[in-house]
C-alpha positions in Angstrom: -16.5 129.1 26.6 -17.4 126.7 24.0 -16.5 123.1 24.0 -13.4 122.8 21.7 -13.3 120.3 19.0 -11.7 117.3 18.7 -8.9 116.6 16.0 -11.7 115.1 13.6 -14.2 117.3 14.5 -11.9 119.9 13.4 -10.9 118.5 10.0 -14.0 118.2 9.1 -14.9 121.5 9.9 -12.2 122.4 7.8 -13.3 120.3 4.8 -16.9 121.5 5.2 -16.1 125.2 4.6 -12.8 124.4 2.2 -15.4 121.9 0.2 -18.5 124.7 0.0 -16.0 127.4 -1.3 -14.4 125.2 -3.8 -17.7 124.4 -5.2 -18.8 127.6 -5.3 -16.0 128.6 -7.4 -16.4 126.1 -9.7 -20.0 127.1 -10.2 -19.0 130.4 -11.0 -20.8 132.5 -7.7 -16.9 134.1 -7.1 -15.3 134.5 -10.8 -11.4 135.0 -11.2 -10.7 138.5 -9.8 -13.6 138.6 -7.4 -12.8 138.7 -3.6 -14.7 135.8 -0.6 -16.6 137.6 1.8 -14.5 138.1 4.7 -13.5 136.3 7.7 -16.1 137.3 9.8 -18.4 137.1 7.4 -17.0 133.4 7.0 -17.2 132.4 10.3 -21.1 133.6 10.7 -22.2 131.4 7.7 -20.4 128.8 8.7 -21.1 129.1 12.7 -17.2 127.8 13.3 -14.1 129.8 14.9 -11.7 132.4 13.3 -9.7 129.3 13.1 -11.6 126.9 11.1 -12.3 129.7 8.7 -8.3 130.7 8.3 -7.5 127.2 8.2 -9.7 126.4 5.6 -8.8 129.5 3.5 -4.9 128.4 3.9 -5.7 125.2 2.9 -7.9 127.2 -0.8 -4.4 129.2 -0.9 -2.5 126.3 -0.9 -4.2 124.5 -3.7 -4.3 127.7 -6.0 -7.9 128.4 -6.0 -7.1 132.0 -4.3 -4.7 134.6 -3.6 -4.1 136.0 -0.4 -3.9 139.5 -0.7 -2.4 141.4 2.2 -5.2 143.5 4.3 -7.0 143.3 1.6 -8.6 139.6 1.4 -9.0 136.6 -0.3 -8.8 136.8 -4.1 -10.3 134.3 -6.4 -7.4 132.8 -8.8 -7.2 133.2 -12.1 -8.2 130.3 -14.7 -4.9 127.7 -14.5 -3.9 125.8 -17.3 -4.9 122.3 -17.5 -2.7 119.7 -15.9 -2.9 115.6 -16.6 -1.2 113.4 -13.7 0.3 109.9 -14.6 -0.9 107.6 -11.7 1.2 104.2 -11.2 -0.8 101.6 -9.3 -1.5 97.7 -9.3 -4.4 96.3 -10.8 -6.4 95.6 -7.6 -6.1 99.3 -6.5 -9.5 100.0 -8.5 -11.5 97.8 -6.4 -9.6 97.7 -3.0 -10.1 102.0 -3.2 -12.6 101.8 -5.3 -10.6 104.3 -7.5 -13.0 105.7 -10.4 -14.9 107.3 -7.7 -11.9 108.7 -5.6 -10.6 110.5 -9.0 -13.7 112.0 -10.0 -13.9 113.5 -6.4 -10.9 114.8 -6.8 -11.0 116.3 -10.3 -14.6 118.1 -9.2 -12.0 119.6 -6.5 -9.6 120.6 -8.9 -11.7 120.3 -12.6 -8.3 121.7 -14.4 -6.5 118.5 -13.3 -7.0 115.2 -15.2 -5.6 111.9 -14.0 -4.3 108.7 -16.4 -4.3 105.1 -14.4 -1.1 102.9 -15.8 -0.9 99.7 -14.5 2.4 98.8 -12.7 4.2 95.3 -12.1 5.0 93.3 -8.6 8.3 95.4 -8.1 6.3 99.0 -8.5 8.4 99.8 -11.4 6.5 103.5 -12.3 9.4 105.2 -14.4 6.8 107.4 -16.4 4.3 108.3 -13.4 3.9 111.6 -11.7 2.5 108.8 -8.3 2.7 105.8 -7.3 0.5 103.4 -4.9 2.3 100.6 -3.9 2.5 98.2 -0.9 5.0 98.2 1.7 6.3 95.0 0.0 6.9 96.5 -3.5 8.5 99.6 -1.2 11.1 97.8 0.6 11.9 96.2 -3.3 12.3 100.1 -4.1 15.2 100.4 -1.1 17.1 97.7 -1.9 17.1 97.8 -5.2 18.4 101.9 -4.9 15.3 103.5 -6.2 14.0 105.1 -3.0 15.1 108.2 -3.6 13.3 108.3 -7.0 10.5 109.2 -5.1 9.7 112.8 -3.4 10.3 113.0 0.6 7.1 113.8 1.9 5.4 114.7 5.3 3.3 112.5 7.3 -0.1 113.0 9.2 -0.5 112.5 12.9 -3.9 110.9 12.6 -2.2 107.6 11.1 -2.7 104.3 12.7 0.5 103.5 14.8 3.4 101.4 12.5 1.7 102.3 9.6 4.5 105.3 8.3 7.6 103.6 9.0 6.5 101.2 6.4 7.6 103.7 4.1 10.7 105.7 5.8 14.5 105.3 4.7 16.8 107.5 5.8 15.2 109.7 8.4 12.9 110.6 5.3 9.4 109.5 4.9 8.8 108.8 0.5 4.7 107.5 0.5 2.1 108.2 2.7 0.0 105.2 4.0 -3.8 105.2 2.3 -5.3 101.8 3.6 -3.7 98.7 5.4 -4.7 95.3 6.2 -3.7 92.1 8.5 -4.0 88.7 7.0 -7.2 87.2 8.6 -8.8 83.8 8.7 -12.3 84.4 6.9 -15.1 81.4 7.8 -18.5 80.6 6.5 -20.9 81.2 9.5 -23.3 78.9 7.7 -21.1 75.8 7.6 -20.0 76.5 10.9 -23.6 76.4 12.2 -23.9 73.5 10.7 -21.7 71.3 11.9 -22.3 72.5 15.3 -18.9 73.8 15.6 -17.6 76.9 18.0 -16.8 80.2 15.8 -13.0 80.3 15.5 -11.1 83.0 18.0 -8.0 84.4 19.1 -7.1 81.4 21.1 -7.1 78.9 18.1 -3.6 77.9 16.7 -2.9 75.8 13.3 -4.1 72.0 15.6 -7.0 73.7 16.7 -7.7 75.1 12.7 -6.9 71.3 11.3 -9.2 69.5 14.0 -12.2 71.8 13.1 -11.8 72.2 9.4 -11.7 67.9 9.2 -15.4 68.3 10.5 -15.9 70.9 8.0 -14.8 69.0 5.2 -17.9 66.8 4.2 -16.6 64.5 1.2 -18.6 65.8 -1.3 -16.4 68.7 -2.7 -16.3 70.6 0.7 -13.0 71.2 2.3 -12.3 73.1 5.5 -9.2 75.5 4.9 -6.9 76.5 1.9 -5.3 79.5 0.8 -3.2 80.5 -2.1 -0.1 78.4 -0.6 2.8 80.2 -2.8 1.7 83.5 -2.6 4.2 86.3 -1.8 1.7 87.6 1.6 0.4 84.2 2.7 3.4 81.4 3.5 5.9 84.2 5.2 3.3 84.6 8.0 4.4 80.9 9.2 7.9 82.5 9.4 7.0 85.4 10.9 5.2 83.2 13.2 8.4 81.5 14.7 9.6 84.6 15.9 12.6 84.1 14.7 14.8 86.1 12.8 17.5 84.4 9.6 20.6 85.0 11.5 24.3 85.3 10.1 28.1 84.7 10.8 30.5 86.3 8.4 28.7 86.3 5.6 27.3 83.2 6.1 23.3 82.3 7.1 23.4 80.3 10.2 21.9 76.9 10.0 18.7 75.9 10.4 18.3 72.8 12.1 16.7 73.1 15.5 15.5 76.2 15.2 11.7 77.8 15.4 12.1 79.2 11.6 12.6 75.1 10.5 9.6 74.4 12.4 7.5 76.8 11.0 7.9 75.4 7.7 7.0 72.0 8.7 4.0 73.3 10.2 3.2 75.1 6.6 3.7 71.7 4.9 2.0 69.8 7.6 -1.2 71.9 6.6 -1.3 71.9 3.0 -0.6 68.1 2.9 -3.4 67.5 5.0 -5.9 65.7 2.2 -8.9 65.9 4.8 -8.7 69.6 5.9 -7.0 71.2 2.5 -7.8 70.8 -1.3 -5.4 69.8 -3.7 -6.1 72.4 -5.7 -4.0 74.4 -8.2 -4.7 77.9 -7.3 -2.8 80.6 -9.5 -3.9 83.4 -7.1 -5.8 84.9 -4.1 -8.8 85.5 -6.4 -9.3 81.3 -7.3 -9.4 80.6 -3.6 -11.6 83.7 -3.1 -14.4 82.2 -5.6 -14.3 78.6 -4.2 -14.8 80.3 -0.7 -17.8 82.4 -1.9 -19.1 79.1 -3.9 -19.2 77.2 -0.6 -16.7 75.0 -1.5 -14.3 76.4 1.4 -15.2 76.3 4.9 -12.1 79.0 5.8 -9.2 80.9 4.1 -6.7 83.5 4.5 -7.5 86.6 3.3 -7.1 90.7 4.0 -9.7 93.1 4.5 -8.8 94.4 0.7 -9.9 91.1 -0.7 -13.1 91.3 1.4 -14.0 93.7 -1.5 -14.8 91.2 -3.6 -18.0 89.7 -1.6 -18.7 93.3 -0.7 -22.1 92.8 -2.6 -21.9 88.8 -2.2 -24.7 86.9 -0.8 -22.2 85.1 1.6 -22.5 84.9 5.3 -18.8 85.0 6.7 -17.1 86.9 9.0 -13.3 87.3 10.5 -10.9 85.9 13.1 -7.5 86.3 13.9 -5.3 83.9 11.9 -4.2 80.8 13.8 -0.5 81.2 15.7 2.5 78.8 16.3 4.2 80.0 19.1 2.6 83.6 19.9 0.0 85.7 17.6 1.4 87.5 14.7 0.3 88.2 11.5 1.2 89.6 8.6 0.2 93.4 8.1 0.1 95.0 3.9 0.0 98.8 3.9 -1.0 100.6 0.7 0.6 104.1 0.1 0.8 106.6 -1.8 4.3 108.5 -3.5 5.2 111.5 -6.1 7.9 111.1 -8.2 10.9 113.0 -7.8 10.7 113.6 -11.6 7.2 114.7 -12.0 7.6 118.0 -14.2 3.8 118.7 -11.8 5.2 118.3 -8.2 2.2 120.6 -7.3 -0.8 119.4 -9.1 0.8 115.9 -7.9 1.2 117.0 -4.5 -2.7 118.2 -4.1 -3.7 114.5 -5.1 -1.6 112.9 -2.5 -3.0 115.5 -0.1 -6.0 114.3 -1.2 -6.3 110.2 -0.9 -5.5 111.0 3.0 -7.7 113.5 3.4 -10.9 113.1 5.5 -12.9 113.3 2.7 -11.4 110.7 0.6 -10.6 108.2 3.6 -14.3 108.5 4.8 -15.0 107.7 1.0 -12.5 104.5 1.5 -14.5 103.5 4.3 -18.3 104.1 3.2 -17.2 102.4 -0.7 -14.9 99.3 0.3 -14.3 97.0 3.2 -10.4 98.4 3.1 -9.6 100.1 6.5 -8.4 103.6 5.8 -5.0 104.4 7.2 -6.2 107.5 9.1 -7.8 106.7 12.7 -11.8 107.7 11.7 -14.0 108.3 14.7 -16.2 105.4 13.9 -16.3 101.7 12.2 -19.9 100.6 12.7 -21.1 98.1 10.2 -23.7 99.6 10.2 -21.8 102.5 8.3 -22.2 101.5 4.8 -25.1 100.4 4.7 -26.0 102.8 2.3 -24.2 101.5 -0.8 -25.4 97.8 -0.2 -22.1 96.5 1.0 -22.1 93.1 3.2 -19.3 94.0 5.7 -18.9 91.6 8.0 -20.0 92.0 11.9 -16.3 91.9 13.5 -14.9 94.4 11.1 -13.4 96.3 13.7 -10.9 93.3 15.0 -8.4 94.9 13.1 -7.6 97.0 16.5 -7.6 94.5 18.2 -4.8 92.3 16.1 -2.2 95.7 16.1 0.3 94.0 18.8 0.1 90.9 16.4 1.2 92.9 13.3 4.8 92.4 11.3 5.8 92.4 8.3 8.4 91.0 5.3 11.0 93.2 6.9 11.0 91.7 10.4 12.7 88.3 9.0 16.0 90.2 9.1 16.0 89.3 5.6 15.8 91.6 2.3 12.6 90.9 1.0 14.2 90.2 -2.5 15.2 87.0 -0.9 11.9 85.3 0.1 11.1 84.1 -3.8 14.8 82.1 -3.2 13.6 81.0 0.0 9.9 79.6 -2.0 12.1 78.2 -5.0 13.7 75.6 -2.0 10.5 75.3 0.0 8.7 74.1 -3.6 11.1 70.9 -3.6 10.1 70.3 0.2 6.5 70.6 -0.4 6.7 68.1 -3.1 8.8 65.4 -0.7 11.8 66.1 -3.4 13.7 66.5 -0.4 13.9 66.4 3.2 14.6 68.8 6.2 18.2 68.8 6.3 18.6 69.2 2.3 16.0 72.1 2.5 18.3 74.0 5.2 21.4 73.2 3.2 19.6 74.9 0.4 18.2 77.6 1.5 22.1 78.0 3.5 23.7 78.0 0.1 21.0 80.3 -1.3 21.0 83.2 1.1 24.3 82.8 2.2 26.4 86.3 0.4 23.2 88.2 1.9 24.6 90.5 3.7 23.0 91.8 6.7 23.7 95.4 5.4 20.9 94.1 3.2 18.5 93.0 5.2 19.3 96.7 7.0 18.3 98.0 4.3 15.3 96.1 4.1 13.8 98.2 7.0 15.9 95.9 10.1 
């Protein structure tokens, strides 16, 4: 008896013969009308089991590229009509999927489907897609502001990283399937590090142990040894998440703040960015500013995600990856990228094939081989080696990601709707800025969540 296949050995199997046929079609060898050889016949060209070959022929059926014609065969379908899919998505979804190449996989697939890119906001609004890729982030947004359910419930895949799916669940229903995800990391220059003679950060390092090293990186000539993009929306929450605290309420009111780990976390965030001989004052309007003055050499270390890696993927920049710095206990903050159909797509089908598709083996190996974005589905390998290929400069301790997954949380596990953090940041602003101090920042943020209920923060994914 032959050795049976593994789960990815299988789907692969399945793409292989799926992916030949499809081809074949489109080349003209079987016309509309014209029958695939048979099973058997299948299964000797290929070399693989009855099953592999009925699979794969489902999965033709399926997408409409043939009839199944009962015990008679497989017929080929006849010419559809052509079909254009509206495809919501951010702006950095080009490069952190490297999109133009994904789409024209998938329209060689299915040549009689086109696809239109419109650009979306922060909140995900997508009223005139037939998809949507969003974040978790702009998800949870979706729940609390009612629009859920103006997405299509759709099923899941086993082969997901663990956590990843109930990023997008509400309701017992699951509305986007998760395409890549990534923890916040702390990125370093090996070079500088050499250097100064300094130890490599690792997972033992908290924010003293960060500071202390990053003073000797500095070197007063333009230099500094940490920053990141301090207001952004998936960068100062980590401190919070960080306390392991959860905002707490009593009827209807937010508990207070004083003496409590969530308070501390803050002063830790302040502590860092005010430190003038580890951090920069500089004016950063996004990820991408501190991302440039990192590959310049200006920055020793930074917070990033493995999405932004992607764009040194062809830098000349020696760097690699660490766990971010802790507080009390390791955790960082996790971003998951999925994909959702609208509930009013008048092409629920055509729309349906291309969500298939971005989790497909196919299309996540393509992820993997094209980006430095980790695919949501658990691939058999993550050498560095991998893509060397395509010229990309993927750092040598990719594959920490496994090891941070006890570390990983998210927005949701504040207790808090999300729509609440930018009222948290408006108070924190004044604090930064010593406009006021610790006991006027917990009144305010008090008086500025207080009304949340914690039906809200339910919602929220609690």
């Amino acid at each position: 008896m032959g050795i049976r296949p593994t789960k990815e050995q299988f789907n692969l199997q399945l793409e292989q013969i799926a992916g030949t046929l499809r081809n074949e079609m489109i080349e003209g060898r079987y016309a509309p009308g014209e029958y695939l050889p048979t099973e058997r016949t299948l299964m000797e060209r290929f070399r693989m089991s009855n099953n592999a070959v009925r699979t794969a022929l489902e999965t033709l059926v399926r997408e409409g590229w043939i009839e199944k014609v009962p015990r008679i065969g497989n017929r080929v379908a006849a010419g559809r009509p052509p079909v254009k899919l509206v495809l919501a998505h951010n702006v950095v979804a080009q490069r952190n999927l490297e999109l133009s190449g994904l789409l024209d996989n998938f329209h060689r697939q299915f040549p009689w489907i086109s696809v239109e890119n419109y650009e979306i906001d922060r909140q995900g609004n997508n009223e005139h897609a037939d998809l949507v890729l969003a974040d978790n982030y702009q998800f949870q947004r979706m729940v609390e502001d009612g629009a859920a359910k103006k997405l299509e419930p759709i099923t899941g895949r086993e082969d997901v990283y663990p956590g990843l799916a109930g990023q997008f669940a509400y309701e017992g229903s699951l509305y986007m399937r998760p395409v890549v995800f990534s923890p916040i990391v702390l990125c370093y220059n090996k070079e500088h590090f050499r250097e100064c003679g300094l130890m490599e950060p690792d997972g033992s390092w908290t924010w003293d142990n960060l500071l202390e090293c990053a003073e000797k990186l500095s070197d007063g000539k333009g230099r500094y040894g940490f920053s990141f993009h301090a207001q952004d929306m998936n960068r100062w929450p980590l401190f919070l998440l960080q306390s392991g605290e959860r905002f707490e309420w009593n009827a209807g009111q937010l508990n207070d703040l004083r003496g409590t780990r969530l308070l501390e976390s803050m002063k830790v965030y302040k502590r860092i960015i005010h430190n003038r001989k580890a951090f920069p004052l500089f004016l950063s309007e996004s990820n991408g500013d501190i991302m440039q003055m990192f590959e310049e050499g200006k920055l020793s270390m930074i917070l990033n995600t493995y999405m932004g890696l992607n764009l040194w993927k062809h830098a000349n920049l020696e760097y690699d990856v660490a766990p971010v710095p802790f507080i009390y206990e390791p955790r960082t903050l996790v971003i998951v990228l999925g994909v959702g159909i609208s509930a009013k797509s008048a092409h629920k089908e055509e729309a349906r094939l291309l969500a298939d598709y971005f989790v497909s083996t196919g299309a996540q190996n393509y992820i993997f081989e094209h980006t430095l974005s980790i695919p949501s589905t658990q691939l058999p390998t993550y050498s560095p080696a991998a893509s060397t290929s395509v010229g990309i400069n993927r750092p040598e301790r990719y594959a920490l990601f496994r090891e941070m997954m006890f570390s990983y949380r998210t927005h949701s596990d504040l207790g808090i709707p999300v729509m609440s953090l930018p009222k948290i940041f408006q108070q924190l602003k004044a604090y930064l800025a010593d406009m006021i101090d610790e006991n006027e920042l917990c009144d305010r943020i008090r008086g500025a969540l207080s009304g949340e209920t914690r039906a809200g923060a339910n919602e929220a994914g609690d």
